[in-house]
C-alpha positions as CSV (number, residue, x, y, z in Angstrom):
1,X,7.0,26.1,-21.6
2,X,7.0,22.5,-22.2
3,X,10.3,21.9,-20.2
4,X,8.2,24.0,-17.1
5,X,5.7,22.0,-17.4
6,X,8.2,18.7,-17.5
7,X,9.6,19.8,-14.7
8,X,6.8,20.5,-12.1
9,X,5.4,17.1,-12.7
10,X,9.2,15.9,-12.2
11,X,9.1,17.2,-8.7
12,X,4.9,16.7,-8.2
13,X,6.3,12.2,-8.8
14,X,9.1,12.6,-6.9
15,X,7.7,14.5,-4.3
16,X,4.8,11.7,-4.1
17,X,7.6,8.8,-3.8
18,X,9.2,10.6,-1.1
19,X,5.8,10.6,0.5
20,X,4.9,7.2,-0.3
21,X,8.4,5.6,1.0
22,X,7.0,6.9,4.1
23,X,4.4,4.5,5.0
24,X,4.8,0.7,6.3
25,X,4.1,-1.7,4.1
26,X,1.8,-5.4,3.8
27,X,1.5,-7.8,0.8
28,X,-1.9,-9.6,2.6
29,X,-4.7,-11.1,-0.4
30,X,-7.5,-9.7,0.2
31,X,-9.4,-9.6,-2.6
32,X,-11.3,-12.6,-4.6
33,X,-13.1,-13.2,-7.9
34,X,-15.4,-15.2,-6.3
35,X,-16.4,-13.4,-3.1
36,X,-20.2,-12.8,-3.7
37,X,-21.4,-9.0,-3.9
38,X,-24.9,-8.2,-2.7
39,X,-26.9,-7.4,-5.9
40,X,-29.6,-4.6,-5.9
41,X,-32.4,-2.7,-7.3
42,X,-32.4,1.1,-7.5
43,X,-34.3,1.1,-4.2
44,X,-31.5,-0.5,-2.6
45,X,-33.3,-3.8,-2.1
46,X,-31.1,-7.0,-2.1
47,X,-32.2,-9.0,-4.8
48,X,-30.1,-11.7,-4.7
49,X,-25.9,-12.3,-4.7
50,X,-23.3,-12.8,-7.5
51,X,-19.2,-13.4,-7.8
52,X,-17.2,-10.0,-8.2
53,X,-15.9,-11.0,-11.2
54,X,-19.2,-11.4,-12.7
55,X,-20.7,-8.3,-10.9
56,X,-18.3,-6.4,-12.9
57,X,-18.3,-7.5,-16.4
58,X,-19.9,-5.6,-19.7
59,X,-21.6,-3.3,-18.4
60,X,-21.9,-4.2,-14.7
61,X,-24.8,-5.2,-12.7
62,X,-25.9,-3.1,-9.6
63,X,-24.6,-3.8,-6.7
64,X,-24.0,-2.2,-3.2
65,X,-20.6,-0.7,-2.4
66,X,-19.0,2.0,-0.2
67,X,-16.8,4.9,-0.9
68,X,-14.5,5.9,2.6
69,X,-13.1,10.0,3.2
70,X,-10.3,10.4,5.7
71,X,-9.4,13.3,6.1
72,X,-6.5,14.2,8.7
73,X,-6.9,17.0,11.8
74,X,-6.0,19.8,9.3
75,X,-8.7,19.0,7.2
76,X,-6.8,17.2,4.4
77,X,-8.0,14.0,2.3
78,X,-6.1,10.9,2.4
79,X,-6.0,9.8,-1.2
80,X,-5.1,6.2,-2.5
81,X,-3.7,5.7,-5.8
82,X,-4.7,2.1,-7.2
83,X,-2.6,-0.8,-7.5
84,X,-1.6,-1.6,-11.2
85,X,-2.9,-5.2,-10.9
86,X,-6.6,-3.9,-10.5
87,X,-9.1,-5.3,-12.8
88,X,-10.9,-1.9,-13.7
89,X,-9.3,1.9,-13.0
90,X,-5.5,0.6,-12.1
91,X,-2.9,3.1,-11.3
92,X,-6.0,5.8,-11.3
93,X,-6.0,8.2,-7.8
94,X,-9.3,7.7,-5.7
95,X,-10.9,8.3,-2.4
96,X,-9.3,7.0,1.1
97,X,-10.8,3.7,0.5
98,X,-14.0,2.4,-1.7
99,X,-14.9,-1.5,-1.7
100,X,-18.3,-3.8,-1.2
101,X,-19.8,-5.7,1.3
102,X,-20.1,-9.0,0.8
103,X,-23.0,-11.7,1.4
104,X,-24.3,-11.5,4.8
105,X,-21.7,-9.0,6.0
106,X,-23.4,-5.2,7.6
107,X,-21.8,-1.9,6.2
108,X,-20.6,-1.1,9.1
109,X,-18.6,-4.7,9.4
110,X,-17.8,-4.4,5.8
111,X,-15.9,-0.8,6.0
112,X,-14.4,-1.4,9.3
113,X,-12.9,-4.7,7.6
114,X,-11.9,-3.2,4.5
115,X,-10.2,-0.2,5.9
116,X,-8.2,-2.4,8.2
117,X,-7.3,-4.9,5.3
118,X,-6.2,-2.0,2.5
119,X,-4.7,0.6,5.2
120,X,-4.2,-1.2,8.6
121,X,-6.3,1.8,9.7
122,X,-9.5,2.0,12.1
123,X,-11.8,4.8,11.9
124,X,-15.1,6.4,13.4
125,X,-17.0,7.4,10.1
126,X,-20.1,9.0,9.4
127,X,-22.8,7.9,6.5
128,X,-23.4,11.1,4.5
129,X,-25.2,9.7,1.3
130,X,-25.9,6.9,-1.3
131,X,-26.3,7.4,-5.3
132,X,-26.2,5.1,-8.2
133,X,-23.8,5.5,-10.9
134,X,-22.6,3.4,-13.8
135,X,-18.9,3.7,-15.5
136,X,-17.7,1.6,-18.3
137,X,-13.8,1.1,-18.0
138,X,-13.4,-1.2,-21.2
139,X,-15.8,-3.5,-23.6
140,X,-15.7,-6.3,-21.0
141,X,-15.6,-4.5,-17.7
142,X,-17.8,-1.2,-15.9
143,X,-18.9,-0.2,-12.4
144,X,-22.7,-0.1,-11.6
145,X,-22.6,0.8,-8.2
146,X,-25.1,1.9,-5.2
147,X,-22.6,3.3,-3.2
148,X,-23.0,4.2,0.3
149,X,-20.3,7.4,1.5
150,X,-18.7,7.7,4.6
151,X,-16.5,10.4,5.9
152,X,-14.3,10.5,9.3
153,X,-11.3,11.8,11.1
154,X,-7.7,9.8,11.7
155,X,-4.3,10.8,12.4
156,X,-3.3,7.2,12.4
157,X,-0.4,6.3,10.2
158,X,-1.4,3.9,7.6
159,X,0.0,0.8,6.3
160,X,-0.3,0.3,2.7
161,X,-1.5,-2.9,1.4
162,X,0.6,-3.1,-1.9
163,X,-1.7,-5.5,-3.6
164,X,-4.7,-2.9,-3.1
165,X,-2.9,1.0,-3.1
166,X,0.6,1.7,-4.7
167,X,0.8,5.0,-3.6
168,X,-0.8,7.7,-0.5
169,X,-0.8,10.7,-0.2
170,X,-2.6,13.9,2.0
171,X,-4.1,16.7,0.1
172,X,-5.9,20.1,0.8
173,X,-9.9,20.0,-0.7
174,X,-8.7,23.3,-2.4
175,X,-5.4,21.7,-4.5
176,X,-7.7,18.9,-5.3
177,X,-10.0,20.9,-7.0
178,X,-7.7,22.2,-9.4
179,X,-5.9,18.9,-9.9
180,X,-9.2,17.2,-10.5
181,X,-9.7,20.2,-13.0
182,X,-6.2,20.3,-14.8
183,X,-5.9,16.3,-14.5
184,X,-9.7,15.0,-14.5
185,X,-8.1,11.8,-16.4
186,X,-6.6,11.1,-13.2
187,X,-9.4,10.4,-11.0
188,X,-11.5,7.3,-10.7
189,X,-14.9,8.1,-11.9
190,X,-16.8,7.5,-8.8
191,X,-14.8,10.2,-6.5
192,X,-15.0,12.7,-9.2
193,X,-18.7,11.9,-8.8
194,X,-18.6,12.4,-4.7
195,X,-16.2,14.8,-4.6
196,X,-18.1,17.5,-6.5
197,X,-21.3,16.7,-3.7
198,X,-18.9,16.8,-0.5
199,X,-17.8,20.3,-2.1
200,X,-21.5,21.7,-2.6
201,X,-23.3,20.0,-0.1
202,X,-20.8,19.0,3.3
203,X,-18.8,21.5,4.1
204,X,-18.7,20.3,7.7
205,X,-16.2,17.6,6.7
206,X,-13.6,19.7,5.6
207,X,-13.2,22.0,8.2
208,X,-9.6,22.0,10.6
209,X,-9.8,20.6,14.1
210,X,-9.0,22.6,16.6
């Protein structure tokens, strides 16, 4: 039993490196320390501004963010896996694409910039909902998040930024449910979170185009 089960997540990796040899390739720096995050209350108010770096340590102060679904014409989810080198939740698998806005920039700027910068990709997406959620990674570092969810439609081919994603790949909603419920461990906190709402309460985003 233990060689079967050896071997099917032999061919899940290596089936995921095939895939992932697939897409083009960018080294660009696109992430700081020091770029100020917009600071909130639970009301979504800005209440002032702080470095990333700082946003993020103990046990995180709020702050507003955005978590981005693409899903392709046959209804299936583009998932990133995190580069190694991130701070908190490296190597974990996660939504399309999840970052924050920065001082003085819109959510609509700020997505349309990040998705460019991680994935070379552009997007129409739709706002769906906001929640609040707090995740501790480690004694010095934890996500406290008011985090805005998009969802949208792309067949572009995206370029991975390797200093951001180390790996893509497309999946059907129904094979992610039971991988998030064999492999929960392997999910960043925060899309386990909005995952289990798309499922119950959009169904409209999952559904093939014709």
């Amino acid at each position: 039993m233990m060689l079967e089960v050896s071997l099917v997540r032999g061919l899940i990796l290596a089936n995921q490196e095939q895939e992932c040899r697939q897409w083009r390739h960018s080294m660009d720096v696109v992430s700081f320390n020091d770029e100020p995050l917009v600071l909130v209350d639970e009301r979504d108010q800005e209440i002032g501004f702080l470095d990333k770096a700082s946003a993020h340590q103990g046990q995180g102060l709020l702050h507003r963010a955005f978590s981005l679904f693409v899903f392709n014409r046959q209804g299936e989810l583009l998932l990133q896996q995190r580069a190694a080198g991130k701070r908190l939740w490296p190597g974990f698998w996660s939504n399309t694409c999840c970052s924050h806005p920065r001082r003085g920039e819109t959510l609509d700027e700020a997505i349309e910039r990040r998705l460019g910068e991680e994935l070379g990709m552009q997007c129409a997406l739709r706002f769906l909902f906001k929640f609040e959620y707090q995740a501790q990674f480690d004694a010095e570092g934890a996500e406290h998040e008011l985090c805005w969810v998009y969802a949208g439609r792309s067949d572009e081919s995206p370029t991975l930024n390797l200093n951001e994603v180390s790996a893509l790949r497309y999946v059907s909603p129904e094979a992610l449910d039971l991988e998030m419920a064999e492999q929960p461990q392997s999910f960043t906190p925060w899309f386990k979170i909005e995952w289990e709402r798309l499922r119950r309460e959009h169904a409209e985003v999952f559904a093939p185009l014709s």
